[in-house]
C-alpha positions as CSV (number, residue, x, y, z in Angstrom):
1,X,-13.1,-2.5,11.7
2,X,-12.3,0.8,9.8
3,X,-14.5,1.9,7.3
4,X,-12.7,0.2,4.2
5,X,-12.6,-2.7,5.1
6,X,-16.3,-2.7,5.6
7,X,-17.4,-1.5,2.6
8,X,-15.5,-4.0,1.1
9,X,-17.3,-7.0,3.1
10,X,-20.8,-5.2,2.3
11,X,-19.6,-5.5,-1.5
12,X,-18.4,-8.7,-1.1
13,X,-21.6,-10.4,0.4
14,X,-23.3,-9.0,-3.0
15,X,-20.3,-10.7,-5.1
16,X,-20.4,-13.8,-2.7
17,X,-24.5,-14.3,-3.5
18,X,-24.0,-13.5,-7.3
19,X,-21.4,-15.8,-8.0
20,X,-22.6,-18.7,-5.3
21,X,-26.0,-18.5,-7.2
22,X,-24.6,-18.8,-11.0
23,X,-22.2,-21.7,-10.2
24,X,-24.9,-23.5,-8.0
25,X,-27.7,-23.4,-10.7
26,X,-25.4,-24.7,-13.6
27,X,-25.0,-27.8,-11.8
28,X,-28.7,-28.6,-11.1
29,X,-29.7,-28.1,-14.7
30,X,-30.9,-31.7,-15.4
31,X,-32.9,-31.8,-12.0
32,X,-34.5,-28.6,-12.8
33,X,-35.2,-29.4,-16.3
34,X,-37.1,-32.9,-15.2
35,X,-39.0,-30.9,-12.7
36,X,-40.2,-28.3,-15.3
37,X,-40.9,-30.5,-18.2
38,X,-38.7,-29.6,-20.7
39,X,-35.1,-30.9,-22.1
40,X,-32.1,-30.0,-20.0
41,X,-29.9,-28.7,-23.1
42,X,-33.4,-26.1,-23.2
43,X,-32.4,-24.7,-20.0
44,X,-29.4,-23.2,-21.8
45,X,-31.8,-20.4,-21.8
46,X,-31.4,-19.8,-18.4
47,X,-27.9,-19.6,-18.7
48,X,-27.7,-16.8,-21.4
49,X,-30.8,-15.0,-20.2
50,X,-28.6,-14.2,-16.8
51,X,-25.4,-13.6,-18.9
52,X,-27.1,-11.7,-21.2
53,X,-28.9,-9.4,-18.9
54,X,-25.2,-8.3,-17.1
55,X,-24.4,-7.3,-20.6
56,X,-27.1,-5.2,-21.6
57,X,-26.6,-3.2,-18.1
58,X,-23.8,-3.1,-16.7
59,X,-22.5,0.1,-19.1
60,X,-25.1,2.2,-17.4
61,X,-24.5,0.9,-13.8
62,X,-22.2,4.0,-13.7
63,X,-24.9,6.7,-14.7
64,X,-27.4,5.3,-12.6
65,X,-25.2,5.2,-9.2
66,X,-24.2,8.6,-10.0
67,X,-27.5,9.9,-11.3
68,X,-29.4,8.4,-7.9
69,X,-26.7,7.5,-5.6
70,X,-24.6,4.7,-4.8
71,X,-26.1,3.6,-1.7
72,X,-30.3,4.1,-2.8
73,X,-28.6,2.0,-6.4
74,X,-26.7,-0.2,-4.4
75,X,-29.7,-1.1,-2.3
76,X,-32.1,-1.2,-5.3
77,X,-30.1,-3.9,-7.2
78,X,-29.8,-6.6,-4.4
79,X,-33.7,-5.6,-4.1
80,X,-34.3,-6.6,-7.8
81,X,-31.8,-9.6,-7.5
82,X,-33.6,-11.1,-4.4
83,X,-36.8,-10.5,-6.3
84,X,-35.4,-12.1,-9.5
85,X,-34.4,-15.0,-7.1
86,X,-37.8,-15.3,-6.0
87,X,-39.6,-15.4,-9.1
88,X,-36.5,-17.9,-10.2
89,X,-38.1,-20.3,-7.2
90,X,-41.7,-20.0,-8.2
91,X,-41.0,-20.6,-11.8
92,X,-43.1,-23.2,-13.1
93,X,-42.0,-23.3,-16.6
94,X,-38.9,-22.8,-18.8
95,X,-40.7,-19.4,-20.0
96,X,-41.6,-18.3,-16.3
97,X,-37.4,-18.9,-15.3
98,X,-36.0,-17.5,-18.5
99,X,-37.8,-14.3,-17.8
100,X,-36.6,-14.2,-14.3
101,X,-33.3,-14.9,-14.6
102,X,-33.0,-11.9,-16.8
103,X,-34.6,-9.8,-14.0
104,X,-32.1,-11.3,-11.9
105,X,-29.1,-10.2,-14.1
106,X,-30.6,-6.3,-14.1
107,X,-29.7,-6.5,-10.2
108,X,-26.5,-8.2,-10.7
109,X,-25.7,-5.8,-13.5
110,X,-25.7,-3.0,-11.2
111,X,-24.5,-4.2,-7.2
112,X,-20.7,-5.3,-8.4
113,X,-19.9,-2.3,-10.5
114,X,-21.7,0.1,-8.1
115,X,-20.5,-1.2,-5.2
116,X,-16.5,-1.1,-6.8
117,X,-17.4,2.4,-7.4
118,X,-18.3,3.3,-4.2
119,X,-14.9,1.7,-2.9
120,X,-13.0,3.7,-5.3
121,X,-14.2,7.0,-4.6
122,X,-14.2,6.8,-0.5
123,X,-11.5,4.3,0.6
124,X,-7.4,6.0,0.7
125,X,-5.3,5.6,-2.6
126,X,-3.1,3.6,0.8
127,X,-5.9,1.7,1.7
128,X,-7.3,1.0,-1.8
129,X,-5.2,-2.1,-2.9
130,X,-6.3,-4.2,0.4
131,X,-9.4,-3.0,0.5
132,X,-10.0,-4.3,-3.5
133,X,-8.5,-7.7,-2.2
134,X,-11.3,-8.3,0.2
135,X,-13.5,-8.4,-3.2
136,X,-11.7,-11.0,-4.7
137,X,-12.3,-13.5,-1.7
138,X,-16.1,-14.0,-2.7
139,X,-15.2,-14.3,-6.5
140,X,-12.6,-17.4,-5.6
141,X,-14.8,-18.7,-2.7
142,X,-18.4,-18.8,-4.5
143,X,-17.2,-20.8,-7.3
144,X,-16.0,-23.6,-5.1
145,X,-19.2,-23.5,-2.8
146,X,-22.0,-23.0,-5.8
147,X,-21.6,-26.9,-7.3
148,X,-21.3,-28.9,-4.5
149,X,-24.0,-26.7,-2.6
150,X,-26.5,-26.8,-5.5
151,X,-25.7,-30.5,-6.1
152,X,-26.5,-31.6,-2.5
153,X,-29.9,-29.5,-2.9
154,X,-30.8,-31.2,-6.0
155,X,-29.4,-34.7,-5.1
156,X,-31.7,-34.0,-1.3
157,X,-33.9,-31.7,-1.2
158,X,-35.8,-29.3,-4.4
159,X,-33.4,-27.2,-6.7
160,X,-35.9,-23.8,-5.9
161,X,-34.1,-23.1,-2.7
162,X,-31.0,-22.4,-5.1
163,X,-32.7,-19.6,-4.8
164,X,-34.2,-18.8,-1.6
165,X,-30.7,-19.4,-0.2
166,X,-30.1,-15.9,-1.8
167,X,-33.0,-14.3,0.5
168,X,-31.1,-13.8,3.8
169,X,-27.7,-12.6,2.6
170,X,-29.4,-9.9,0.9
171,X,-31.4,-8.9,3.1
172,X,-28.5,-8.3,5.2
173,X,-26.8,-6.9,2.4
174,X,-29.9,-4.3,2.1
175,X,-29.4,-2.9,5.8
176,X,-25.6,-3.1,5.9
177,X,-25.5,-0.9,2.5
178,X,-28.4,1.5,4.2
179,X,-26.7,1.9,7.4
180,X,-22.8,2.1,5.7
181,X,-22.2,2.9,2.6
182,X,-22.3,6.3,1.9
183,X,-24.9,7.9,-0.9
184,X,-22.5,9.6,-3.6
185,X,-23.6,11.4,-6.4
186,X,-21.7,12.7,-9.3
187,X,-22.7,15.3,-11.9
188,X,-23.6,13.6,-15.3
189,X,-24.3,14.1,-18.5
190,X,-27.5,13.2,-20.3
191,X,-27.7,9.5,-20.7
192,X,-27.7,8.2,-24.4
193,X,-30.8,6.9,-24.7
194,X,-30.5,5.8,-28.3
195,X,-27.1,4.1,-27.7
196,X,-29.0,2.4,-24.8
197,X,-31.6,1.3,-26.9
198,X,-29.7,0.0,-30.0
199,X,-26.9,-2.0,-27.5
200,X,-29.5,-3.8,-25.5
201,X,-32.2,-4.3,-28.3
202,X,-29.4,-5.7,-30.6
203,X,-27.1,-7.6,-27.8
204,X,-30.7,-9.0,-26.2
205,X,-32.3,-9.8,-29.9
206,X,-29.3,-11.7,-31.6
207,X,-28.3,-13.8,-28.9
208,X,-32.1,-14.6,-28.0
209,X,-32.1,-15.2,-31.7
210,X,-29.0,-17.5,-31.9
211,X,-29.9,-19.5,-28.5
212,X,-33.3,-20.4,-29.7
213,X,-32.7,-21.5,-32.9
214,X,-32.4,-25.0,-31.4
215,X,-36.0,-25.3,-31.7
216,X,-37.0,-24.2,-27.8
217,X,-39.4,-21.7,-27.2
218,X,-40.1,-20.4,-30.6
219,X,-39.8,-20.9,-33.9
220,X,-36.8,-21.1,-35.9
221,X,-38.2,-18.2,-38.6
222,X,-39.3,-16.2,-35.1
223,X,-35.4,-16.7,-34.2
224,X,-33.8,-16.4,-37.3
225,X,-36.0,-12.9,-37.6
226,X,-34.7,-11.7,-34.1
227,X,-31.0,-12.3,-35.0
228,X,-31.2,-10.8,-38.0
229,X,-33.0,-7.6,-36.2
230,X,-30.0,-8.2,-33.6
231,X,-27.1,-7.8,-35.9
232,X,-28.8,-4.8,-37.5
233,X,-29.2,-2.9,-34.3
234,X,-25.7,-3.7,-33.4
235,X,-24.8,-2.3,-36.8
236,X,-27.1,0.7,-36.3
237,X,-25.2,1.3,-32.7
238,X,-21.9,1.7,-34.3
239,X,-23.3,4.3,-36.3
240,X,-24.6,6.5,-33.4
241,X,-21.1,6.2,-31.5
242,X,-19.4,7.8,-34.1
243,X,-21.4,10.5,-34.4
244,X,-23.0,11.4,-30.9
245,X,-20.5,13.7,-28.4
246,X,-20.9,11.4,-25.6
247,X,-21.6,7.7,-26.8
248,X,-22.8,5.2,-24.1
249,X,-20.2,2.8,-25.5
250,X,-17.0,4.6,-26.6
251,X,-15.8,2.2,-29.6
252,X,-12.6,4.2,-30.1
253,X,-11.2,2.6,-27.1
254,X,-10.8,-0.6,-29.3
255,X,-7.8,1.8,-31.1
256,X,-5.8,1.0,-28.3
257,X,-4.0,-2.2,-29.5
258,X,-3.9,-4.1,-25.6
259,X,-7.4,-3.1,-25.2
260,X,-8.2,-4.7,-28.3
261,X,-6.7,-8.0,-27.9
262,X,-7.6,-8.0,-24.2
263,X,-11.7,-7.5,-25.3
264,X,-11.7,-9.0,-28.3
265,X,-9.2,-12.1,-28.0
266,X,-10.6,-12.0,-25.0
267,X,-14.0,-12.6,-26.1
268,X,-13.2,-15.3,-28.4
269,X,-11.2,-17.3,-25.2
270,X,-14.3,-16.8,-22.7
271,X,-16.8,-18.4,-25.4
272,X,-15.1,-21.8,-25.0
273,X,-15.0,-21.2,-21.2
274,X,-18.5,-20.1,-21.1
275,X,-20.0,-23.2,-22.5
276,X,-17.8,-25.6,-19.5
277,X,-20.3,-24.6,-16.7
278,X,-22.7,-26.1,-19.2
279,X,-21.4,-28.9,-20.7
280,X,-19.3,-30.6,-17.7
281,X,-22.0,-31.1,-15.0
282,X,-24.5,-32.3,-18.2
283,X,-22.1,-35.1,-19.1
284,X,-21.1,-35.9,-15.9
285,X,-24.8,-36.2,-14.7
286,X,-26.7,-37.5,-18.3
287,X,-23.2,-39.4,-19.9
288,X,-21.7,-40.8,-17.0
289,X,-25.2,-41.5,-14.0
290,X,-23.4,-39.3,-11.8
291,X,-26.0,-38.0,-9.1
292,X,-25.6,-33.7,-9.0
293,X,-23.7,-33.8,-5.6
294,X,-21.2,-36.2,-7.1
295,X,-21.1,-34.2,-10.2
296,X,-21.0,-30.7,-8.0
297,X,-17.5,-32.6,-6.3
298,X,-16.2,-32.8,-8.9
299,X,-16.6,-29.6,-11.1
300,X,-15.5,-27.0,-8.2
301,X,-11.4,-28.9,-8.8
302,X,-11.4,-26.2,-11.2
303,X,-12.2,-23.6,-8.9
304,X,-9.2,-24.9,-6.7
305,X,-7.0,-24.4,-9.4
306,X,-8.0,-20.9,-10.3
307,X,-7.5,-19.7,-6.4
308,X,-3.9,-21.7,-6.4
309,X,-2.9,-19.9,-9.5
310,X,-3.6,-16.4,-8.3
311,X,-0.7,-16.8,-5.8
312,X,1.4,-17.3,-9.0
313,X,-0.1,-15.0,-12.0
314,X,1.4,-11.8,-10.8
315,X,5.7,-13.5,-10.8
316,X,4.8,-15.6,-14.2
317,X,3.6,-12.4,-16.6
318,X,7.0,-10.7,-14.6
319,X,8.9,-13.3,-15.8
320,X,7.1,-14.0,-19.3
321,X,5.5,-10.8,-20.3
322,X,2.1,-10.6,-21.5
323,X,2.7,-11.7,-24.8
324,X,4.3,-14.7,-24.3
325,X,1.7,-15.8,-21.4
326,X,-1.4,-14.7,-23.6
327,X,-0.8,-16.6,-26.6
328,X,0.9,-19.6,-25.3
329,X,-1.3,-20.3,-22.5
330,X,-4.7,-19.3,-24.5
331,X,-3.7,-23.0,-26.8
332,X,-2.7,-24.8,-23.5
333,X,-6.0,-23.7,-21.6
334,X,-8.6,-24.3,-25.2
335,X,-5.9,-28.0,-25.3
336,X,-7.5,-28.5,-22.0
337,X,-11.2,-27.8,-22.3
338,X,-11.0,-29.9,-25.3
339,X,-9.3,-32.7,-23.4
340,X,-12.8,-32.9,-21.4
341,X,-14.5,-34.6,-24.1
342,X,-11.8,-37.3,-23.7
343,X,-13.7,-38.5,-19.9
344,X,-15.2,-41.7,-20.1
345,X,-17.4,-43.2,-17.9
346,X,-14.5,-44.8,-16.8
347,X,-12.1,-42.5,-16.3
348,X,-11.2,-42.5,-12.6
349,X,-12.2,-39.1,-10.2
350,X,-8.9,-38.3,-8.9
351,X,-7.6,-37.6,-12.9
352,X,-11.1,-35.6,-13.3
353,X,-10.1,-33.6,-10.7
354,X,-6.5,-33.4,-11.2
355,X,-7.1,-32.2,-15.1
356,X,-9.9,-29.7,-13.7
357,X,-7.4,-28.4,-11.2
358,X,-4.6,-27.7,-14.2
359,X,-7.3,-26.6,-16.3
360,X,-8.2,-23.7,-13.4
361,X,-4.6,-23.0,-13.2
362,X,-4.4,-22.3,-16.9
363,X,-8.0,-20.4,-17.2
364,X,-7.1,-18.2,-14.0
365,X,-3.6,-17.0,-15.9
366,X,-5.3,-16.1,-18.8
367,X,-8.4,-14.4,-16.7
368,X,-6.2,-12.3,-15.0
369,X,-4.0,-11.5,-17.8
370,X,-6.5,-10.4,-19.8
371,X,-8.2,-8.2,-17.3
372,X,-5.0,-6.5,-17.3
373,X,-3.6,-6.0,-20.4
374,X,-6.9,-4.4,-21.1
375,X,-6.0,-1.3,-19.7
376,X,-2.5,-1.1,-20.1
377,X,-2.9,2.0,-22.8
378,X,-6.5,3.4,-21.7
379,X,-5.8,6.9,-19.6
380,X,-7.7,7.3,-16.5
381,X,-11.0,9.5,-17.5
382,X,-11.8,6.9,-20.0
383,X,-11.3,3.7,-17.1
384,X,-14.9,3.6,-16.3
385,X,-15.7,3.5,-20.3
386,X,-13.1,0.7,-20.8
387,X,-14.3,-1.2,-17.6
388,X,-17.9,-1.1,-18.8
389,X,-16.9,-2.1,-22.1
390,X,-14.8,-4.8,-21.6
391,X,-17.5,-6.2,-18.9
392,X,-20.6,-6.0,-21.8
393,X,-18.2,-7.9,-23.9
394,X,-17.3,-10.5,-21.4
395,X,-20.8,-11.5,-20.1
396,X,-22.0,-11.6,-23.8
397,X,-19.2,-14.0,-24.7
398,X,-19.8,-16.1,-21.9
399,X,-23.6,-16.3,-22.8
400,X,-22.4,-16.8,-26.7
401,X,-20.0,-19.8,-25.7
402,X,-23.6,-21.2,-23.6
403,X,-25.6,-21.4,-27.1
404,X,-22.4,-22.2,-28.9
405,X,-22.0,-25.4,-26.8
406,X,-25.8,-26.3,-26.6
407,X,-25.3,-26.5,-30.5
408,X,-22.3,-28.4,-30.9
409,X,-23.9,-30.5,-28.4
410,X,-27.2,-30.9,-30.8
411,X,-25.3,-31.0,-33.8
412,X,-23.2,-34.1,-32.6
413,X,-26.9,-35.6,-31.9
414,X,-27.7,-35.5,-35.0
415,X,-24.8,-36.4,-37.2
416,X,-24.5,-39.4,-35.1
417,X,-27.9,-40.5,-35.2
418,X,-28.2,-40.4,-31.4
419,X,-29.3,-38.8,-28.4
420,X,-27.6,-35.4,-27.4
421,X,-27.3,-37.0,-24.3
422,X,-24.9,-39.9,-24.8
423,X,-21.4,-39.4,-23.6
424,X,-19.8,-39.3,-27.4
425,X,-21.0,-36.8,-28.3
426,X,-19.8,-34.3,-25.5
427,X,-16.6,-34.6,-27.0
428,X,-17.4,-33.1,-30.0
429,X,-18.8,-30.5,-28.1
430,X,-16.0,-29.9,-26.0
431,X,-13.9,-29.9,-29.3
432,X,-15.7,-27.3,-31.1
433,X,-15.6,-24.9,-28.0
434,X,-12.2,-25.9,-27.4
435,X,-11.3,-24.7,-30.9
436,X,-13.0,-21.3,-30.5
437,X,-11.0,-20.6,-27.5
438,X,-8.1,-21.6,-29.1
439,X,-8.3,-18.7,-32.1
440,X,-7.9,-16.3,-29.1
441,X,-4.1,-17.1,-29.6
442,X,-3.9,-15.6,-33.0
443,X,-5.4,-12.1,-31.7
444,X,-2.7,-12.2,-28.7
445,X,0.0,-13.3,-31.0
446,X,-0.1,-10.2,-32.6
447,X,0.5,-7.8,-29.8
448,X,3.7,-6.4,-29.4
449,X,6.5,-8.2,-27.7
450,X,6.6,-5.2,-25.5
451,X,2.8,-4.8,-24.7
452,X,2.1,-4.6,-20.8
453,X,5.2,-4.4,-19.5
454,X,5.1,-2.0,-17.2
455,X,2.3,-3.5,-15.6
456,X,4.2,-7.0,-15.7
457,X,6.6,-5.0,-13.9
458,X,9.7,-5.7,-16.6
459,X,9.9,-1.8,-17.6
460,X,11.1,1.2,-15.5
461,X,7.5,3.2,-14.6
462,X,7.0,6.8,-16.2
463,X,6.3,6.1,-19.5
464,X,3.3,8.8,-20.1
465,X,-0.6,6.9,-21.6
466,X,-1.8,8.8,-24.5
467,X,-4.7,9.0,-26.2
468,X,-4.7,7.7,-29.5
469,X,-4.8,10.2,-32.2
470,X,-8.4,11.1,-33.5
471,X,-7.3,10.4,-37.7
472,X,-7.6,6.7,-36.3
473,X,-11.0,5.0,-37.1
474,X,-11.9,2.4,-34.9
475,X,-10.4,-0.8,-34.7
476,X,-7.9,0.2,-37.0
């Protein structure tokens, strides 16, 4: 086996664990929830915690691999994943899992990103494109194992070993990485401490803010206090980035009119798809009796239509352009997840499964466009700014469209005068996420006709990336 292809299986096992583990957890939330005590929409906590924890560090996974080396950073963040995973299966409380499914997000945060890293620096420009490929297999793989795997646990045996299951892998993840991957180090400059420190404090304080003012775990002036404290970091952050030499975050990438749309529009579509994972198995299993293995059998369709469609992706935006693809396709997708409320208890498993294959289909195209169009402007020094960027803002979306949906969810409750659990009111929920998504369309609307096309492959190569001229402010 040569040497890139190996890296990319060693990376791969830490994709495969990560991914395997979030899918697998989102459909045992009620078991876990009557184990613990506490309400399952609560548990939404867990979600976010995990989400939230990839956003706060994943822009200084780059720093650390090169301040420490890939290999000793690699090693140390399937070491703080596995021991997030084991304080995930001795949790004995909604507090106790909260807390360490955030410690479990500070290893995630750093083996993906570190471990592409170490791919792009070592493997041959000729060898790179196959040797990325291998890292996409555990990405469209995981997905379809985590429901049904994590239902059949809960359904036979105790949700904890959810968990566990993570132990072995990484363990063998941990020698691989010690034995092959090699321990690059980079010169850096100084980390930005402040810009650290304002990010996560106002990314970690808002959206603890905003999840828990649903009445779980502390009080709503305690929540409404952290928010506000939240936004005002945030606000202090943008501050320090124009004004320090080397900001953690550069926000003058968002003057690039594709990365824009592509983070922001982007953003706005992943917050209806973020709250799915969360909403689905709950009404399958509390609206319709569905048992967590039946539920996991049916929620991974979705997963089947996202592998299917990244066979196709690559000919439709050649065809289409990104334009087209990203604004059409962003109403057909939201169309979609809003057309989940319409289940009934009734409604027969094949058309589940055949709307939550179309629905992958549609959420694939628009995943992969946008992680594309991204970059179609950004020159190559600022790539590892942009990816860093655009991954804060995708995590913290997906955790936003968690609390978003936990809300509509509550708010249906109560305007209808029942419980949050009864099938109804899941389609509000669905709608109001649905609709979210859906003003994605407007952002991608606005792009150029041309935007992307070289990378959609309809425009002769050559065409020089600039940088965009410094009289721009940001997001102008």
């Amino acid at each position: 086996m040569n040497a890139g292809r190996r890296l990319s299986l060693i990376v791969a096992c830490a994709l495969f664990i990560e991914n395997m583990d979030s899918t697998a957890i989102a459909t045992s939330l009620p078991a876990i929830a009557a184990d613990l005590g506490t309400e399952p929409i609560a548990l939404k906590l867990a979600l976010t915690a995990y989400l939230l924890s990839l956003a706060v560090f994943i822009p200084i996974s780059g720093w650390v691999a090169d301040r420490f080396g890939a290999r000793s950073t690699f090693m140390a963040a399937i070491a703080v994943f596995l021991l997030g995973s084991l304080a995930c299966a001795a949790s004995s409380s909604l507090e106790q899992l909260v807390a360490a499914r955030f410690v479990q997000g500070m290893g995630g945060a750093l083996m993906v990103p570190v471990g592409r890293l170490v791919l792009l620096r070592t493997v041959p420009k000729n060898e790179l494109v196959q040797a990325l490929s291998w890292l996409t297999i555990p990405a469209l793989v995981a997905p379809m194992i985590g429901p049904p795997l994590g239902g059949l646990i809960s359904t036979y045996g105790d949700w904890r070993w959810i968990f566990l299951i993570n132990i072995p892998m990484g363990l063998l993840g941990i020698f691989l990485a010690r034995r092959y991957i090699p321990d690059l180090r980079e010169a850096v400059p100084p980390l930005d401490w402040r810009g650290f420190a304002l990010s996560g404090l106002g990314l970690a304080l808002a959206l603890f803010g905003f999840s828990t003012l649903g009445r779980h775990m502390v009080s709503t002036s305690l929540a409404a206090s952290c928010l506000v404290l939240g936004l005002a970091a945030m606000a202090g952050y943008v501050w320090h980035a124009r004004v320090h030499p080397h900001p953690l975050i550069d926000l003058n990438l968002f003057r690039h009119h594709t990365f824009r749309a592509g983070v922001l529009g982007g953003a706005l579509f992943r917050i209806g798809i973020g709250a799915t994972p969360f909403l689905l198995p709950l009404m399958l299993q509390l609206g319709f009796g569905l048992t967590a293995l039946q539920s996991g059998l049916l929620t991974f369709a979705s997963a089947m239509g996202a592998m299917f469609m990244k066979t196709l992706a690559a000919s439709v935006l050649k065809r289409l352009g990104f334009r087209r693809v990203l604004w059409v396709n962003a109403l057909l997708a939201s169309a979609m997840l809003a057309g989940f409320g319409l289940f009934t208890v009734d409604t027969p498993h094949w058309l589940i499964i055949g709307v939550l294959v179309v629905s992958g289909c549609f959420r694939s195209l628009q995943f992969t466009s946008l992680n594309a169009i991204s970059y179609a402007e950004v020159a190559s020094p600022k790539m590892g700014q942009a990816s860093s960027l655009s991954g804060m803002a995708q995590q913290f979306s997906l955790a936003l469209g968690v609390a978003i949906g936990g809300y509509g969810l509550q708010l249906a409750g109560e305007i209808t005068g029942t419980s949050y659990t009864d099938a109804g009111n899941f389609s509000w929920a669905f709608l109001l996420v649905g609709l979210v998504s859906a003003t994605s369309a407007w952002v991608m609307f606005r792009l150029p006709a041309d935007a992307g096309q070289e990378m959609a492959g309809r425009a002769e190569a050559g065409h020089e990336v600039t940088e965009p001229k410094a009289a721009q402010r940001p997001g102008t």
